[in-house]
N, C-alpha and C positions, 0 to 999 in steps of 0.2 A: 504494500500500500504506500503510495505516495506521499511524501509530506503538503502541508499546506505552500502555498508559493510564498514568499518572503512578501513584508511592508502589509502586517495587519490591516485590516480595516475599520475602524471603530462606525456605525452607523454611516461610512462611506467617507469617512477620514481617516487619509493616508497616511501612515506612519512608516518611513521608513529612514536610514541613515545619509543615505542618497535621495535625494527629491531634483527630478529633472526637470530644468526651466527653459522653456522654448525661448527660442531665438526670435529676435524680431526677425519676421518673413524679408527678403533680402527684395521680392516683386512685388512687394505690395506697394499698389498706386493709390497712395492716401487721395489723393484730389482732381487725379484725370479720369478718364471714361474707362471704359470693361465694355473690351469689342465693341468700338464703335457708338457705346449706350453712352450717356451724361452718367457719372456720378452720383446718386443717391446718400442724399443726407442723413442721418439716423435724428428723429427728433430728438432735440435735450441731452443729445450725447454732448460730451465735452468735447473728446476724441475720437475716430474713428481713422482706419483706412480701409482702403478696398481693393481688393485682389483678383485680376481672373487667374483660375483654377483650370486644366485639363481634367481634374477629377477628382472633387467637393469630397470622397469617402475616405475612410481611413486608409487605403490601399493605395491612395493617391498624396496624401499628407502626409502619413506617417513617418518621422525624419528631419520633419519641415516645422517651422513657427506657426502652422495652421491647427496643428490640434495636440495633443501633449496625452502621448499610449501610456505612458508612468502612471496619470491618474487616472487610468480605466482600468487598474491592474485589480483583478480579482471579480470584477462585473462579470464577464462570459466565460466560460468553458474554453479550455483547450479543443480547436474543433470547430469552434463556430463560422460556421462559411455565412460572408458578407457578400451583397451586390458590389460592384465598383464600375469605373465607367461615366459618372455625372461629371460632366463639363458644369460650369458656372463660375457664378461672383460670389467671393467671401468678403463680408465685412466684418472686421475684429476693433473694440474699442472699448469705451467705458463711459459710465454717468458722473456728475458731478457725485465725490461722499469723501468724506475725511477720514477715513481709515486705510489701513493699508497692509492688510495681511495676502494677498492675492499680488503675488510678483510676477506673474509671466508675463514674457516679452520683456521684463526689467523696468516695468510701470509701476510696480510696488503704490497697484490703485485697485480698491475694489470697487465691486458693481460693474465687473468688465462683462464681456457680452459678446458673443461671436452668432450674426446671421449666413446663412446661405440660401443665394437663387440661384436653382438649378436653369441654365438656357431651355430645359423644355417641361415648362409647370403646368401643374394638372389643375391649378385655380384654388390650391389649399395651403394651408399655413399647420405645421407643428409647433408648437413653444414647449420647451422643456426647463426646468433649473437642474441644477446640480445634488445628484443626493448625500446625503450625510455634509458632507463640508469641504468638499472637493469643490474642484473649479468649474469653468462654463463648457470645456471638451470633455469632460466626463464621459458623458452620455452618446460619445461619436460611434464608438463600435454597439453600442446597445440599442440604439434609437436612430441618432442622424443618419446613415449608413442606409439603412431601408429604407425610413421615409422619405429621402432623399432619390432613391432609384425609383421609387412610386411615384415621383415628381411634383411632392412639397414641396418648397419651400420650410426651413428651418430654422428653430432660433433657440439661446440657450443663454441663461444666464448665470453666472458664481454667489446667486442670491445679495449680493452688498456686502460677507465676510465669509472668512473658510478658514484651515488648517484646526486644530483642536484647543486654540487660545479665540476661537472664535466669541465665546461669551464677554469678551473683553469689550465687545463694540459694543456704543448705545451710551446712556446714563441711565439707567433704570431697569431693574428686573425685566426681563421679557424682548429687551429693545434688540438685541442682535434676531434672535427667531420673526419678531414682527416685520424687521424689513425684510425679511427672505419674503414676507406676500407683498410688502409694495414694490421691491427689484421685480417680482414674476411682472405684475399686472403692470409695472413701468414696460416693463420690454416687449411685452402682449401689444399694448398700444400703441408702441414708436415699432415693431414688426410690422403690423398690420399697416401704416402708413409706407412701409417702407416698401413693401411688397406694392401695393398700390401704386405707388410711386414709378417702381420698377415695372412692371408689368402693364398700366395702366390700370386698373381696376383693383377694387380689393378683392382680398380673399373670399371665393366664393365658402368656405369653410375653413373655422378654426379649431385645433383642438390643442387637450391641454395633458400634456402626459409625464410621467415619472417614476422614479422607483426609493424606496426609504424615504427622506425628506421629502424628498420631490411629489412621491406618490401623496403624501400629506398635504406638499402645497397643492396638486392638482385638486383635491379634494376641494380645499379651502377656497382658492379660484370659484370653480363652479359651485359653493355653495355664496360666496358675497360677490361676486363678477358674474353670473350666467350671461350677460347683455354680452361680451369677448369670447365666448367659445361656444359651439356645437357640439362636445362633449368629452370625456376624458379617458383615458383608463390609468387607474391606479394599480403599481405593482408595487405590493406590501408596504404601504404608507402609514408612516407613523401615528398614532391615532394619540393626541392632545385633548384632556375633557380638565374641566379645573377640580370636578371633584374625583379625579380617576373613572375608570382606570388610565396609565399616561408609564411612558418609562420610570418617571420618580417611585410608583408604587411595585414595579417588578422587579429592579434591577438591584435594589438595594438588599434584596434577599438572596439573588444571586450571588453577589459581593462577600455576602455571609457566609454561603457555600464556600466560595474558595478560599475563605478563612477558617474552615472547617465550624462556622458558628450557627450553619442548617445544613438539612439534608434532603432526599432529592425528594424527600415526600414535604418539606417545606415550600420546594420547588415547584412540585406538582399544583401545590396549593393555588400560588399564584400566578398560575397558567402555562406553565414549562410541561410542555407535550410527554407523553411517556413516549419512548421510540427516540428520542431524539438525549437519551445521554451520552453516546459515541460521541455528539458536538461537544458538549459541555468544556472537556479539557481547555481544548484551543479556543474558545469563548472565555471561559476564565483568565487565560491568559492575555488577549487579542482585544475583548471587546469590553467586557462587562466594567471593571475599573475605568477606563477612563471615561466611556459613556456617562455612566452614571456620577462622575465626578464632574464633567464639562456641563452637561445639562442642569444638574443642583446649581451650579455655581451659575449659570445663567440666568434660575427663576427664583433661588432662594440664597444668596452670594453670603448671607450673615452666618448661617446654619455653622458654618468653619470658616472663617472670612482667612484662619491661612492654611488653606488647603482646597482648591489647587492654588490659589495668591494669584498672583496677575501670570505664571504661568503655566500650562498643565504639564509642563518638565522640559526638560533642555537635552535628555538625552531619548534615546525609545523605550528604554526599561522605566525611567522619571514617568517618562508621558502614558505608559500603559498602566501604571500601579494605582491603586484605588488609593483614593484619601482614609488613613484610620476608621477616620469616623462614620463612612458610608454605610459601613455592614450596621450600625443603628439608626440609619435614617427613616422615619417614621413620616410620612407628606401626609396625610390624615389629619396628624396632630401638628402640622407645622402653622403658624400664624396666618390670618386671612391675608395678610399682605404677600403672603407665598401664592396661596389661592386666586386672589386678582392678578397678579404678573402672568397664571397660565391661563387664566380666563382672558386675556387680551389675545390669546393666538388660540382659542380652543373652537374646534370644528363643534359643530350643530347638528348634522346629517340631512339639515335642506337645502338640498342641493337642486338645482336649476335649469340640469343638463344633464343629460344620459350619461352617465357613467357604470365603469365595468371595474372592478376590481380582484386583482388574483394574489394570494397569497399561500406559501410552503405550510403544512401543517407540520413540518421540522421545523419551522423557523425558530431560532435557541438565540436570537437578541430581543426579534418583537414575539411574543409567543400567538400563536394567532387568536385563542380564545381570550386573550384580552386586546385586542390590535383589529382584525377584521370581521371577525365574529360581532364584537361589541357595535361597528362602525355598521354594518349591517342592519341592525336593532335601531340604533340611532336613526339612521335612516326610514325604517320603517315607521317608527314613531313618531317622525316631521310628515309621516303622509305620502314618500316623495318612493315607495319602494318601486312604484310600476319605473320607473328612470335609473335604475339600480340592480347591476347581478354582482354578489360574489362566486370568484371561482377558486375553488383550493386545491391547488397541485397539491399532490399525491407524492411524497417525498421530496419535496422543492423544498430550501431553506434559505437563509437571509442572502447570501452571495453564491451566483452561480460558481465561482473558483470553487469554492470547498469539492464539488463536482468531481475534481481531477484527481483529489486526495479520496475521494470514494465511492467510484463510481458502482459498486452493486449495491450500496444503500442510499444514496440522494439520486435528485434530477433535476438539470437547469430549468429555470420557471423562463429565459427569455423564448425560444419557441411559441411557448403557448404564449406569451405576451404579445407576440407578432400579429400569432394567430385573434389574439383578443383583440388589435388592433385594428385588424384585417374585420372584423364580426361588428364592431363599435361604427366601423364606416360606413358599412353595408348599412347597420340599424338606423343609421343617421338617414343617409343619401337615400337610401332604398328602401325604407322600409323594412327589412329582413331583419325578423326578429329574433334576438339572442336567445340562447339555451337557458333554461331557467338555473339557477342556484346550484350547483352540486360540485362535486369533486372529482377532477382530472385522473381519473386515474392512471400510475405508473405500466405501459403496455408490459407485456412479456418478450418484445422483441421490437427492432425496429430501428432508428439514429435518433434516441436520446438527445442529443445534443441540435439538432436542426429540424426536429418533427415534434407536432404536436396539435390535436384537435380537438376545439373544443364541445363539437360536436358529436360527441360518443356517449350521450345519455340523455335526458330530458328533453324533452319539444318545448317548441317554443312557448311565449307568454305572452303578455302584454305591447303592444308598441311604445315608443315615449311617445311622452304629453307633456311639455314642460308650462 
């Protein structure tokens, strides 16, 4: 059995000793035309330039200051076969913000943002952020890459902060997480112009997609934005409620585990799947500390004001180790001033727009019975179910890499995300209504890694009705 690939991931931040920083692209034409076209401004951008591309996919960047493979390490499977081929225009740049943990290109600016127009567009717009606390390429090999050869139009942004000292941005509990929704719905709308612009017309459809954070912000989006998108899929997004369930009430038990101070029927307790303690180790190691240290210190900073301190550590042992005090944190009992900083970013479940959401029922960071399951209920409970499936792979867990470390017990969830993506368009554009509610199940044969349908059990349902 394999090991896991080196540079943990914590909630989609990259730890690792080496961190690769693209180069500024050496063709990019910040202020002339792209084939012949005028220039395209990004609204309210500070900065921008603009590059034509022989081929907008990672199979064409890769190498190059257009997109940055270091921070998509661990997202897909060894295996994952990409389209490649999309001629177009890149624009890579950033908004006005006073922070500066996001260095690539050596802009040491966040809020940076990279669009792409493919030369031959099918009249649609994807918007994506970045998950956990990676940058605005993240998502090139898992998302840009096909929707881009289906001839979206693309956009992606590093939310306004990243790396795992991300809670540092802001003056007040809440404030790094909060503008990860006004960076998405900033970039949504200066996209949508841009594309317009580009193209003449806007986007005949827009959609809003992601995975971990992202999946969360997409949620968030189509539940206070519906008026900007056509509809989403969420793959395993973080589920934020002020009174729980939320990572502050699971993780902090975990933490206990790997202090030997619970056990796995602690675990089980609060919602750590059975099936999935083969994960456990490499999670106690990888994830579960500094999650749960980076996120306390964002919405409740007093709780250990020096732990993690202004930073969550300087080397990858520092930055991966829990704060002492975590394995007793209790968010229940923590002050209502804790409670209102996560009720300023806490999802509702009425949402505005068809959405599809898939999640591992191995997932060993967000456990799904309190993460999708929950988010499911909420949703039914705003009224809004007929606009809503979940789907739950059948051995999928938080990062498709662990895949490669074990491949006869997990299975990548991006496949069937493609495939949800591919089902969510149809529902939208065509009418073709999605599978009701159920569980992907793991075939007994087949390519794992580039198959998967989600149409192998339930008949349809309802249409949306937003």
């Amino acid at each position: 059995m394999r090991k896991p690939r080196t540079g943990p991931l914590l909630l989609g931040i990259t730890v690792a000793l080496v961190v690769a920083v693209p180069r500024t692209p050496a063709a990019a034409v910040p202020d002339g035309g792209c084939g012949g076209r005028e220039s395209v401004r990004v609204p309210g951008a500070r900065f921008q330039q603009e590059a034509c591309l022989a081929d907008l996919t990672t199979a064409g960047t890769a190498g190059t200051g257009y997109t940055d493979t270091a921070d998509q390490a661990g997202l897909t499977a060894t295996g994952t076969r990409n389209p490649t081929g999309v001629p177009g225009s890149q624009i890579d740049g950033y908004f006005p913000d006073d922070s500066r943990t996001n260095t690539t290109h050596g802009w040491d600016h966040d809020a940076q943002f990279v669009i792409r127009l493919p030369d031959h567009w099918n009249g649609g717009l994807v918007v994506a952020a970045s998950p956990g606390n990676r940058k605005q390429y993240s998502l090139d090999a898992a998302v840009s890459d096909r929707v881009l050869a289906d001839g979206y139009a693309y956009a992606a942004t590093d939310k306004g902060n990243t790396g795992p000292d991300f809670y540092r941005d802001g003056h007040r509990p809440g404030d790094a997480v909060a503008e990860w929704n006004t960076r998405t719905t900033q970039l949504t709308r200066a996209a949508r112009a841009v594309v317009a612009r580009r193209y003449g017309r806007a986007p005949r459809r827009t959609y809003m997609t992601g995975v971990s954070n992202s999946g969360y912000l997409t949620r968030w989006q189509l539940e206070n934005h519906p008026e900007l998108y056509d509809g989403g899929v969420d793959w395993e997004g973080t589920l934020w409620t002020a009174n729980g369930p939320n990572l502050l009430t699971s993780l902090p038990t975990a933490v206990a585990y790997g202090e030997g101070r619970a056990d796995a029927t602690d675990l089980y307790a609060v919602g750590f799947a059975r099936g999935s303690e083969f994960l456990w180790p490499y999670h106690e190691k990888a994830y579960w500390g500094l999650t749960q240290k980076a996120y306390r210190a964002e919405f409740d900073p007093a709780y250990d004001p020096k732990c993690p301190g202004r930073t969550a550590g300087t080397t990858t042992e520092e930055i991966l180790a829990p704060c002492p005090s975590d394995a007793a944190y209790d968010y229940p009992s923590r002050p209502a001033a804790v409670h209102r900083a996560v009720s300023r970013v806490a999802l509702t479940g009425r949402i505005g727009r068809p959405l599809l959401t898939l999640q591992g029922d191995l997932d060993a960071l967000l456990p799904i019975a309190t993460d999708a399951d929950v988010y499911a209920r909420m949703v039914d409970a705003q009224g809004r179910g007929r606009l809503h499936r979940t789907y739950t792979v059948q051995d999928g867990t938080h990062t498709d890499g662990l895949y490669d470390s074990h491949p006869d017990r997990l299975r990548p969830i991006l496949p069937c995300y493609r495939d949800a993506f591919t089902t969510l368009t149809r529902w939208v554009e065509e009418g073709s209504w999605p599978p009701a509610d159920h569980v992907v199940a793991r075939p007994a044969h087949g390519d794992l890694v580039n198959s998967c349908s989600l149409r192998t059990s339930p008949g349809p349902s309802a249409p949306p009705s937003a």
